[in-house]
C-alpha positions as CSV (number, residue, x, y, z in Angstrom):
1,X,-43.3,-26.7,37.7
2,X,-42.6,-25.8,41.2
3,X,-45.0,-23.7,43.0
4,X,-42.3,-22.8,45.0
5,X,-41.1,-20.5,42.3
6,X,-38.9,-22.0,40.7
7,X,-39.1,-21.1,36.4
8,X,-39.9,-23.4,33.5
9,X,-36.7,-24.2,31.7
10,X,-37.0,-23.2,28.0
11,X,-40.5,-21.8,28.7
12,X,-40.7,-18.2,28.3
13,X,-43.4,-17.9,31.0
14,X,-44.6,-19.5,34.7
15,X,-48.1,-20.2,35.9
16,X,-48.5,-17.2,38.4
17,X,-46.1,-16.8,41.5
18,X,-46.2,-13.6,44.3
19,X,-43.8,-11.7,46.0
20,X,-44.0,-8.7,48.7
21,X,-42.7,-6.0,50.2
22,X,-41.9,-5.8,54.2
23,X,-40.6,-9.5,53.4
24,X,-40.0,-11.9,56.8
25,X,-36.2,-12.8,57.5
26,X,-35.2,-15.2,54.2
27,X,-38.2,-13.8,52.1
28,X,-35.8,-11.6,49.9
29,X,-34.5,-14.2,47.6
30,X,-37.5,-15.7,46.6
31,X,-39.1,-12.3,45.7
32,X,-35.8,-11.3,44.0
33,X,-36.2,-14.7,42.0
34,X,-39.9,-13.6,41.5
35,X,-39.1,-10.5,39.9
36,X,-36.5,-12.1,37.3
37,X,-38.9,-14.5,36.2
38,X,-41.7,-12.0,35.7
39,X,-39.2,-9.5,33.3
40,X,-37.8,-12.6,31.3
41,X,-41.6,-13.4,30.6
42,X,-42.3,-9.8,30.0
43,X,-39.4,-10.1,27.3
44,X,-41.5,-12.7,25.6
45,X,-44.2,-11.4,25.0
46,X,-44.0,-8.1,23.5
47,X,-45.7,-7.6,20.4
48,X,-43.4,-7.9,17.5
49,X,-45.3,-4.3,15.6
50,X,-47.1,-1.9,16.9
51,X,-50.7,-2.9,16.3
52,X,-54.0,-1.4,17.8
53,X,-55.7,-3.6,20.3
54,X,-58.3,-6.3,18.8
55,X,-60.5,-6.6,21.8
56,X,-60.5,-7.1,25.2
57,X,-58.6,-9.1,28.2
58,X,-59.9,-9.6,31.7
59,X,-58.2,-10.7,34.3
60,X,-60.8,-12.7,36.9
61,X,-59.4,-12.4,40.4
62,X,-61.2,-12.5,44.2
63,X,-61.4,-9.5,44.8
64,X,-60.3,-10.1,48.4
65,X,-58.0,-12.5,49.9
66,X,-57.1,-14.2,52.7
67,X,-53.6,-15.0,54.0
68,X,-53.3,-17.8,56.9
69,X,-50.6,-19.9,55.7
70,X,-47.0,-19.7,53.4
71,X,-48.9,-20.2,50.5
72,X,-52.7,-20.1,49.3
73,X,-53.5,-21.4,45.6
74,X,-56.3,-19.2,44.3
75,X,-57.6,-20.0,41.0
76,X,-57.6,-17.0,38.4
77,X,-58.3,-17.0,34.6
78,X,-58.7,-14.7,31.8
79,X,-61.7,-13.1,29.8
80,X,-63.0,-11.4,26.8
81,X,-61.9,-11.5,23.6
82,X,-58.1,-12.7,24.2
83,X,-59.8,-16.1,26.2
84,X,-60.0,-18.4,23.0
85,X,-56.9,-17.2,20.9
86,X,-54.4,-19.8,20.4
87,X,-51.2,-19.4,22.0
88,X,-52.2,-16.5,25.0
89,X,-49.9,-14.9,26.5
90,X,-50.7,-12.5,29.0
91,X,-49.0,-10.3,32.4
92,X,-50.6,-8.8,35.1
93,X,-49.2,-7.5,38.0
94,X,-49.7,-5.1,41.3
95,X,-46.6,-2.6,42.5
96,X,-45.4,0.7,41.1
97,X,-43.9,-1.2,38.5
98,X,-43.1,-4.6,37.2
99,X,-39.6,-3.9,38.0
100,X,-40.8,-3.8,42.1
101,X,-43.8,-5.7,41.6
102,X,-45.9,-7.1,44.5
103,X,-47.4,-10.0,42.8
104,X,-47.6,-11.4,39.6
105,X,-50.2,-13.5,37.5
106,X,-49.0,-14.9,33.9
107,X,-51.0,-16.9,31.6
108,X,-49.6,-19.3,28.5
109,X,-51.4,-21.0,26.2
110,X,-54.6,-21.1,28.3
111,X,-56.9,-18.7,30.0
112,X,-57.4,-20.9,33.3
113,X,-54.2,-20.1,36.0
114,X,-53.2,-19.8,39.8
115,X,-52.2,-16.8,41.7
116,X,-49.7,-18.4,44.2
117,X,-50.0,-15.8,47.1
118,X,-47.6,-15.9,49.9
119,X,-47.4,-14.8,53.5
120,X,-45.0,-12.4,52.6
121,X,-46.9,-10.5,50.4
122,X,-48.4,-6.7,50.7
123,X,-51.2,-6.3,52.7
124,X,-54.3,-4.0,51.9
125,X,-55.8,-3.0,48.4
126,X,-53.6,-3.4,45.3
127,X,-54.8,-2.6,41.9
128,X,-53.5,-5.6,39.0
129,X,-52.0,-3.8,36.0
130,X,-51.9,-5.0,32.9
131,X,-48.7,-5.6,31.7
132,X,-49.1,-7.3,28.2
133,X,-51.6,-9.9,26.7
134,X,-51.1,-11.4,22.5
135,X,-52.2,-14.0,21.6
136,X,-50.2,-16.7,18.8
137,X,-50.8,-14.4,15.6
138,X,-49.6,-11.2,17.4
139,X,-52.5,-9.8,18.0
140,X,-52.8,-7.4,21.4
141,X,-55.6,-6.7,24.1
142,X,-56.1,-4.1,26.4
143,X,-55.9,-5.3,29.9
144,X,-58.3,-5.1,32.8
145,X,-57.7,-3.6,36.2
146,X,-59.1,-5.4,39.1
147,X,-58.6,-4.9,42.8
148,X,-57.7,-7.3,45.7
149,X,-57.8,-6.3,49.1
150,X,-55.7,-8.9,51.0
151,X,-55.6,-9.4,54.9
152,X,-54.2,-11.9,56.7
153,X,-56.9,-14.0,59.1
154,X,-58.6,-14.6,62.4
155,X,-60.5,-16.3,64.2
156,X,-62.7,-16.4,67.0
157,X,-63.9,-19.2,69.2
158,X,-66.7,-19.2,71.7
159,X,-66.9,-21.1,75.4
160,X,-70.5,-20.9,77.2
161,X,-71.6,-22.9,80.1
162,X,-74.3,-22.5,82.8
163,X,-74.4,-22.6,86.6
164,X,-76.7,-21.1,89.4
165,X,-78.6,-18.7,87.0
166,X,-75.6,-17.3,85.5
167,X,-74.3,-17.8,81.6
168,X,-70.5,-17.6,81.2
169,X,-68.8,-16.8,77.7
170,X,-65.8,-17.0,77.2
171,X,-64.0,-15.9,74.2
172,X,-60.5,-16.3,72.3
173,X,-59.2,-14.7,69.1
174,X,-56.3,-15.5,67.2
175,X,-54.6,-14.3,63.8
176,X,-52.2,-15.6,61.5
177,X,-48.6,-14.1,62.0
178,X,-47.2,-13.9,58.8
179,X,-43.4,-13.2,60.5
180,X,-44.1,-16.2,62.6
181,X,-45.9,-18.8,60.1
182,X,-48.5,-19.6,63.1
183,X,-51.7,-17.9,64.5
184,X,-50.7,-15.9,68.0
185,X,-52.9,-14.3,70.4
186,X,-55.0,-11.6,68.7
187,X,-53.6,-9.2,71.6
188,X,-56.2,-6.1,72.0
189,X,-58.4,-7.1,69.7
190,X,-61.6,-5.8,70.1
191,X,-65.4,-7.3,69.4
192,X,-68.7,-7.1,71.1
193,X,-70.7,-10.3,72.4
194,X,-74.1,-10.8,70.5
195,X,-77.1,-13.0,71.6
196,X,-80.7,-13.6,70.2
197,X,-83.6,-15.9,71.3
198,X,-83.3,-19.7,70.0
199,X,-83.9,-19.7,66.3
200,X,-84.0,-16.1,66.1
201,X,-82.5,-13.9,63.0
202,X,-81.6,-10.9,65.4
203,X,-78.5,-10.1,67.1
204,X,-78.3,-7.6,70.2
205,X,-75.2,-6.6,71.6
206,X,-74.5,-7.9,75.3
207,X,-70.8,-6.7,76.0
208,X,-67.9,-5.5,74.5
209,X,-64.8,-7.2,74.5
210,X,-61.1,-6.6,74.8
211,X,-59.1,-9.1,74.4
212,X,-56.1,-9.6,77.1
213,X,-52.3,-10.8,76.5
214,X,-53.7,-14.3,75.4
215,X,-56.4,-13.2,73.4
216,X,-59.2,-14.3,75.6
217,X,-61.8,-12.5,77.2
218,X,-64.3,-13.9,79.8
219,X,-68.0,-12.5,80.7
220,X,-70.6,-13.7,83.4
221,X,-74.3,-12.0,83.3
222,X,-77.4,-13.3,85.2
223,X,-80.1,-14.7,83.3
224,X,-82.9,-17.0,83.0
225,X,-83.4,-16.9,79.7
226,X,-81.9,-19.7,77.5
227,X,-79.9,-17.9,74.6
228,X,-77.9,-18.3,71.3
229,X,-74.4,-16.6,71.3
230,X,-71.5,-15.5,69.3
231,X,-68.7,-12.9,69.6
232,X,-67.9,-10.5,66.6
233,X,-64.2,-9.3,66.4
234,X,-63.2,-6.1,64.4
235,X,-61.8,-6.0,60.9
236,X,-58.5,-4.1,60.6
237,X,-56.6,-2.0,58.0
238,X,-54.1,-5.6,57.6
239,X,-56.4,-8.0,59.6
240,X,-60.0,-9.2,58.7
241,X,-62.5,-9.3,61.7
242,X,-64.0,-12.5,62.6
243,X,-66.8,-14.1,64.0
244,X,-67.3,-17.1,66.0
245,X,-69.7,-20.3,66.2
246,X,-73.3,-19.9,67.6
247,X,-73.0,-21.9,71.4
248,X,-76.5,-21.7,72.8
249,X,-77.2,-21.7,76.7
């Protein structure tokens, strides 16, 4: 199968694939085809009688992601009662409705899968809804409902050096630009620089940073004192805060 989205012929159901609102220039179509995959499975698997639920189905998801690249494999897989039933089948998905769903997760035969999740997909908290989940004697499960929060990344780095009895840091921060497909200056960000003694566990805050139109931001402080640094940027509503390596001077 093609993680690119692209269905099983004569199979009823796919691995797991995602799709996303606010979409980047060419998204469209592949969350369109996303969506007609996920109600052709949906079609599959309804129960063939109305039947009261035998047990229970879990779906096991991070409950936060990370978005830095097109796509990002994250392993999922089902539990409970449903897991060792012959012939599983079983639909979750995050949206308003499957009909304008966000992301999808679909399981066959097994209770091991992948959530394919995309650059284009929703950012923030989404809850997973069950859609479905029978096993090969008809039998139906009630359905978990996990949360993800997904952000897309950054990353901080962390220049010192050492001259005359002053310590220079300088700092960068980038982020993954999910219009783009590249990490860009992480424009404004702001962070605070930390420091402790050498093999220390304590962090003080030294200076606050702001970084300019190429997300870099440089301090200079007297001091005789031979230190262990680091630079902490903020986590946003759509962007999670990062932290850089330790450079002593």
């Amino acid at each position: 199968m093609s993680r690119r989205l692209t269905a099983i012929a004569a199979v009823p159901l796919i691995a797991a694939v995602g799709v996303a609102v606010a979409a980047p220039a060419g998204a469209s179509p592949v969350r369109q085809a996303n969506q007609r995959t996920w109600l052709r499975a949906a079609a599959h698997m309804q129960p063939t009688d109305a039947v009261a639920p035998s047990g229970s189905c879990n779906l096991v998801v991070p409950t936060t992601a990370r978005i830095g690249k097109f796509e990002t494999d994250i392993p999922v897989k089902a539990t409970g009662d449903c897991a060792s039933k012959d012939g599983l089948k079983a639909l979750w998905y995050t949206g308003p409705d499957l009909n304008d769903s966000d992301d999808g997760i679909t399981f066959e035969g097994s209770p091991s899968g992948t959530w394919y999740l995309y650059s284009f997909s929703s950012l923030g908290t989404r809850t997973w809804n069950g859609w479905v989940a029978i096993d090969g004697d008809n039998h139906v499960y009630t359905q978990s409902a996990p949360k993800t929060t997904v952000k897309v990344v950054s990353y901080a780095g962390l220049n010192t050096s050492r001259a005359s009895g002053k310590t220079t840091l300088n700092t960068r921060v980038i982020r993954y630009a999910t219009s783009l497909d590249e990490n860009i200056p992480y424009v404004g960000e702001t962070g605070v620089i930390q420091y402790r003694p050498v093999g220390g566990t304590t962090w003080t805050g030294l200076k606050n940073v702001v970084a300019n139109s190429t997300g870099t931001y440089s301090y200079t402080y007297t001091t005789s004192q031979t230190r262990e640094y680091r630079v902490v940027y903020k986590e946003s509503a759509t962007i999670w805060g990062s932290t850089s390596p330790t450079s002593t001077r």
